[in-house]
N, C-alpha and C positions, 0 to 999 in steps of 0.2 A: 504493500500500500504506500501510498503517498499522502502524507499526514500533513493539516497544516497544525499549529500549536500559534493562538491567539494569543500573543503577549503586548498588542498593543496599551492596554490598562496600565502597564505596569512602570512604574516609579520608582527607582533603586531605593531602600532605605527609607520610602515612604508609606508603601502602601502594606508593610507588615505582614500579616500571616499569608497573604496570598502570595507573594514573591518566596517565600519560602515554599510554598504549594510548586508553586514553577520550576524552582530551582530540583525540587525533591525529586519531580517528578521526571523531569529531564534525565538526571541522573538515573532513574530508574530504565528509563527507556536506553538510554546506553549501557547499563548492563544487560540488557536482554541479546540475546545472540539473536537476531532475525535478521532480514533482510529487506525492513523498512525504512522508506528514507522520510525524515522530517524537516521543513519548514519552520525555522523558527519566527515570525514576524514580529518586529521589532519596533518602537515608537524611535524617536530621537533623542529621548536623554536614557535610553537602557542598549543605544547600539551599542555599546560593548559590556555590554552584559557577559559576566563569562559564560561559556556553552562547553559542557561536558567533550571530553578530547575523542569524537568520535566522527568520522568521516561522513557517515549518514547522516550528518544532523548540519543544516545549512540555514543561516544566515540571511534573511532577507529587514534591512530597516527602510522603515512605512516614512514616507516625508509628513510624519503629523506630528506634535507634540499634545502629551497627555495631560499635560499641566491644564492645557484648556480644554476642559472636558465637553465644551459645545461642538468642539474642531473635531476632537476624536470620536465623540460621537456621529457627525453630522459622515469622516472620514470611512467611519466600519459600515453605513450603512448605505454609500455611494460607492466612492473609488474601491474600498476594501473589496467587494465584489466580483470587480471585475478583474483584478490582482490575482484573485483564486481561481477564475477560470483560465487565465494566461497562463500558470502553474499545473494547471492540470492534476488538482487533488482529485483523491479519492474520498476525503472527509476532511471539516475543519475543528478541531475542539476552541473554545474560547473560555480561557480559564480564570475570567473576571467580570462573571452575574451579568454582561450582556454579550450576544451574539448577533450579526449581519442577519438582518430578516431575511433577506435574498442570496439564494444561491443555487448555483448550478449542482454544486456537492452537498452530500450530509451534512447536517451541523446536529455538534455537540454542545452543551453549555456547561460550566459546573459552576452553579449556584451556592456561594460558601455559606450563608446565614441571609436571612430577612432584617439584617438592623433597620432600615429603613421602616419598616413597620414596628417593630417593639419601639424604635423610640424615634422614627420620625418627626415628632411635634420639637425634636431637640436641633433638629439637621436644619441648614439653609433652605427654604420653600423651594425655590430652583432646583437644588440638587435630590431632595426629596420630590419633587415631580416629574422629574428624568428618571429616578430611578421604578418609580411606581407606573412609568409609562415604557419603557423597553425591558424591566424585568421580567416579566410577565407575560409580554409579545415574545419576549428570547426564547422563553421555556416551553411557552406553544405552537411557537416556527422551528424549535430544532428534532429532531428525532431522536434522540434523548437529553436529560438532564443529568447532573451528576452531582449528590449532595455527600458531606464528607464525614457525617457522624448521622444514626438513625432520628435524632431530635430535628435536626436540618431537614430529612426527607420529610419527617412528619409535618413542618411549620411549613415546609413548600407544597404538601399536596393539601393544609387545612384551608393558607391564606390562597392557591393561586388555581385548586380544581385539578389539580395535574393526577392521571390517573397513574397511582400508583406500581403499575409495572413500569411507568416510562420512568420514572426518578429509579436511578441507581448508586448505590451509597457506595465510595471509595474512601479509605481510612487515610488519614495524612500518615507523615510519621516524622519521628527524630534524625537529625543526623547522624546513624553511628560510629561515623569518623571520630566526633569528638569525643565519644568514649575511649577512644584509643588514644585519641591528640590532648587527654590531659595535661598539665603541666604545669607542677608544684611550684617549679621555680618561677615563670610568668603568673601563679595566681599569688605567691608572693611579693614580686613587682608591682603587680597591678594595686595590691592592697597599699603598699608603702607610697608609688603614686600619690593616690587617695587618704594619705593620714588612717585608712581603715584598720584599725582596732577589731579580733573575734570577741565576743559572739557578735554576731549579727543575722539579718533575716534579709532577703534580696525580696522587694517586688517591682513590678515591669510596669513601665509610665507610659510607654512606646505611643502609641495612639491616643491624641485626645476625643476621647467621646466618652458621652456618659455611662455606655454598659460598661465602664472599667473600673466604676465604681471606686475610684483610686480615694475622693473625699473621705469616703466613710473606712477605706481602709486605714487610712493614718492616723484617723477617730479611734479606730479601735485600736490600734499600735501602742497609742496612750494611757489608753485605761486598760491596758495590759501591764505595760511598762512599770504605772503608777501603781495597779491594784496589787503585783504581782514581785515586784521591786525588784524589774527585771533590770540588767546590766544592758542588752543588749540595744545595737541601732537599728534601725534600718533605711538599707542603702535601696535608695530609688533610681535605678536606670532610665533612658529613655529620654526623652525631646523633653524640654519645660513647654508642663502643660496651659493654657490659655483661660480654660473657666473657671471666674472668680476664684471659687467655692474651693476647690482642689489649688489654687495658686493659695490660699487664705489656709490652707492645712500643710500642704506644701513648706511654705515659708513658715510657719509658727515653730515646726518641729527642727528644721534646720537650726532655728534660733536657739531654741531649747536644749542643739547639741545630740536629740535622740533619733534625727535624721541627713542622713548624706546623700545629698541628690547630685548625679554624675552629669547628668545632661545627655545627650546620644555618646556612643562609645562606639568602635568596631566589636564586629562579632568576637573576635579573639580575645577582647578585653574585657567583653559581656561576661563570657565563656568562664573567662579566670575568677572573676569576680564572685559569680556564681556557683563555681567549683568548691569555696572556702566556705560557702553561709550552713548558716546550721539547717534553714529551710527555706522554701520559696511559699511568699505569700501570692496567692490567685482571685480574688473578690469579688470576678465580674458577675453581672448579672444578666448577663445574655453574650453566648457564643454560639458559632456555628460548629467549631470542634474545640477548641483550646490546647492550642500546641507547646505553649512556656511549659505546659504541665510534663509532658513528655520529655524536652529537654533536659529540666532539669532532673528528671529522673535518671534520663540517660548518662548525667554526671553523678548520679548518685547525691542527689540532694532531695532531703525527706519535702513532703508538699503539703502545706495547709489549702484546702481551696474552698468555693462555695461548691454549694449541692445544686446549682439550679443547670437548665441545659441538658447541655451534651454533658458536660464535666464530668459526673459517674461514670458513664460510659467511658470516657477515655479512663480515668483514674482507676477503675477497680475498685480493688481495694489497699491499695497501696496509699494513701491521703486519709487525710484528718479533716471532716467537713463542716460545713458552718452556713446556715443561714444567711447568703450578704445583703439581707434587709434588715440584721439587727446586730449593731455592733457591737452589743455585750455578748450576743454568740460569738461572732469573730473572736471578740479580747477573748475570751473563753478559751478556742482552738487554738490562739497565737500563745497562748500561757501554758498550757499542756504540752504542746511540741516545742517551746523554748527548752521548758523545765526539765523533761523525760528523756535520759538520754538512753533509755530501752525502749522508749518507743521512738525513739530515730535511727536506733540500730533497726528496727524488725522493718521501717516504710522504707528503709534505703534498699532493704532486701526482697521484699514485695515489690517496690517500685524497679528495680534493675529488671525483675521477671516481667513486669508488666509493658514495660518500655521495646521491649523485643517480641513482643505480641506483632509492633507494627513497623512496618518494612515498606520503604520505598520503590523494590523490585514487585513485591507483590503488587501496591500500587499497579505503579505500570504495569503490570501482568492483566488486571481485572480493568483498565481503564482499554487496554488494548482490545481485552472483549467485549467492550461496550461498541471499539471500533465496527469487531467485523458482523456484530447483529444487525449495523446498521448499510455499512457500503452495500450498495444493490437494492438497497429498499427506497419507495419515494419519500 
């Protein structure tokens, strides 16, 4: 086959869990021994995106940029078109919630979560009516859809009518290079860097939006700390966040000394950082899979997380869970998994087995069979 791989969406470093989705899955498809060739289509600020070192996998960059999402939208559902018949695929997957209504070839979509719906009333009116007007049309004009945890199929066949054999659920997963690429010496650099003092608890700031619930977790970080007369800090990764509320929790705890906010980091520093915490805090309150959870198990770091979503479903039972609508849960679960250090032995070991559940070759494997259900069909 002749695959294309839709990565116009995507924004190095910005757009978060779905650029890891791309990367993972690429990678998955060059490990497969077959004899297909992929298209990788590219915006202008991701053309050099690295691309897995494999000869079937070619390079094509789109003259649009993603940053103006009227341009790339207006681009995938004109020019993008007729790019794919000049190519001569046999399918296009699009791995960012919209897909080309038109096309001479199958189209795939893979639909990562509905935020737009759980918290719409939060998003820019504009980009919340773009998305509630090609989500939707994508899922119904492609010949299948591909959601990444069974909570995502269920919230796209509740809100969008999509008859449940067309949504097919493909699991993300960790990289497990960096199981292997630990390193003592870098996560002790990285700490001295940063003045970071053990214990501490890592949580991920990466995206602002509201399901990250990052406010209420620094709330509870507090009345852990204080209730519980914990030593520990915790260090906040990721972009300084923009909404009041979380900038106003953000900066108090900074002051206070009981928080160290990095700002964005490279992965490799993320990595390090993470490798040394006693646990990873998770708080969101709506995902469509929640991949930090897997990471950082994949590093052997125990997980506090909420129960809402997908999150059980990935987590197992390897995590310590917590209601993220009430912070004296959180403090609760952030003060048991600081204190307990038998039960951060038994979730590092729970969590290791669970983290190897999910493989980016299988990925690929089961996204390739989504392929050939569909080439030959209309």
């Amino acid at each position: 086959m002749r695959i294309g791989i839709d990565l116009l969406y995507l924004l190095p470093g910005v757009v978060g869990g779905t650029e890891t989705y791309a990367r993972g899955l690429l990678q998955g498809f060059a490990a497969l021994e077959d004899e297909h060739e992929y298209l990788v289509f590219l915006n202008r600020e991701s053309a050099e995106l690295p691309l897995p070192a494999c000869e079937r996998m070619v390079r094509v960059v789109c003259p649009v940029e993603a940053r103006s999402r009227w341009q790339r939208h207006l681009y995938t559902q004109t020019a993008f078109p007729r790019l794919l018949r000049a190519h001569n695929l046999d399918i296009v997957h699009s791995l960012g919630y919209v897909a080309p209504l038109w096309s001479r070839c199958p189209r795939v979509v893979t639909i990562p979560d509905l935020n737009y719906e759980a918290f719409g009333d939060q998003m820019p009116a504009l980009r919340r009516t773009t998305l509630r007007l090609l989500v939707p049309a994508s899922a119904r004009r492609s010949s299948r859809v591909i959601a990444i945890s069974e909570f995502a199929k269920r919230e796209l066949v509740r809100h969008m009518r999509i008859p449940p054999d067309r949504v097919v659920v493909t699991y993300l997963a960790a990289d497990t290079r960096r199981r292997e690429a630990s390193d003592d010496k870098a996560a002790d650099a990285a700490l001295a860097r940063r003045s970071i003092r053990a214990p501490y608890g890592v949580l991920f700031c990466g995206v602002d939006r509201p399901n990250k619930n990052i406010a209420a977790a620094l709330r509870a970080f507090e009345i852990a700390r204080t209730r519980d007369r914990l030593t520990h800090r915790l260090v906040v990764i990721g972009h300084r966040p923009t909404e009041q509320e979380t900038v106003d929790a953000l900066d108090g705890g900074v002051r206070s000394g009981s928080v160290v906010a990095t700002g964005f980091v490279s992965d490799e520093e993320r990595d390090a950082l993470l490798t040394r915490a006693q646990f990873l805090l998770f708080p969101s309150l709506y995902e469509g899979f929640g991949l930090p959870i897997l990471e950082a198990m994949t590093l052997g770091v125990p997980v506090a997380c909420s129960r809402s979503g997908p999150l059980p479903e990935v987590a197992g039972e390897a995590a310590v869970f917590f209601d993220p609508r009430s912070e004296e849960e959180m403090a609760g679960a952030i003060g048991r998994i600081a204190q307990d250090s038998a039960l951060r032995e038994r979730l590092r070991a729970l969590g290791d087995a669970q983290s190897r559940r999910f493989d980016w070759v299988r990925t690929a494997r089961e996204t390739h069979a989504v392929y050939r259900n569909c080439v030959g069909k209309p």
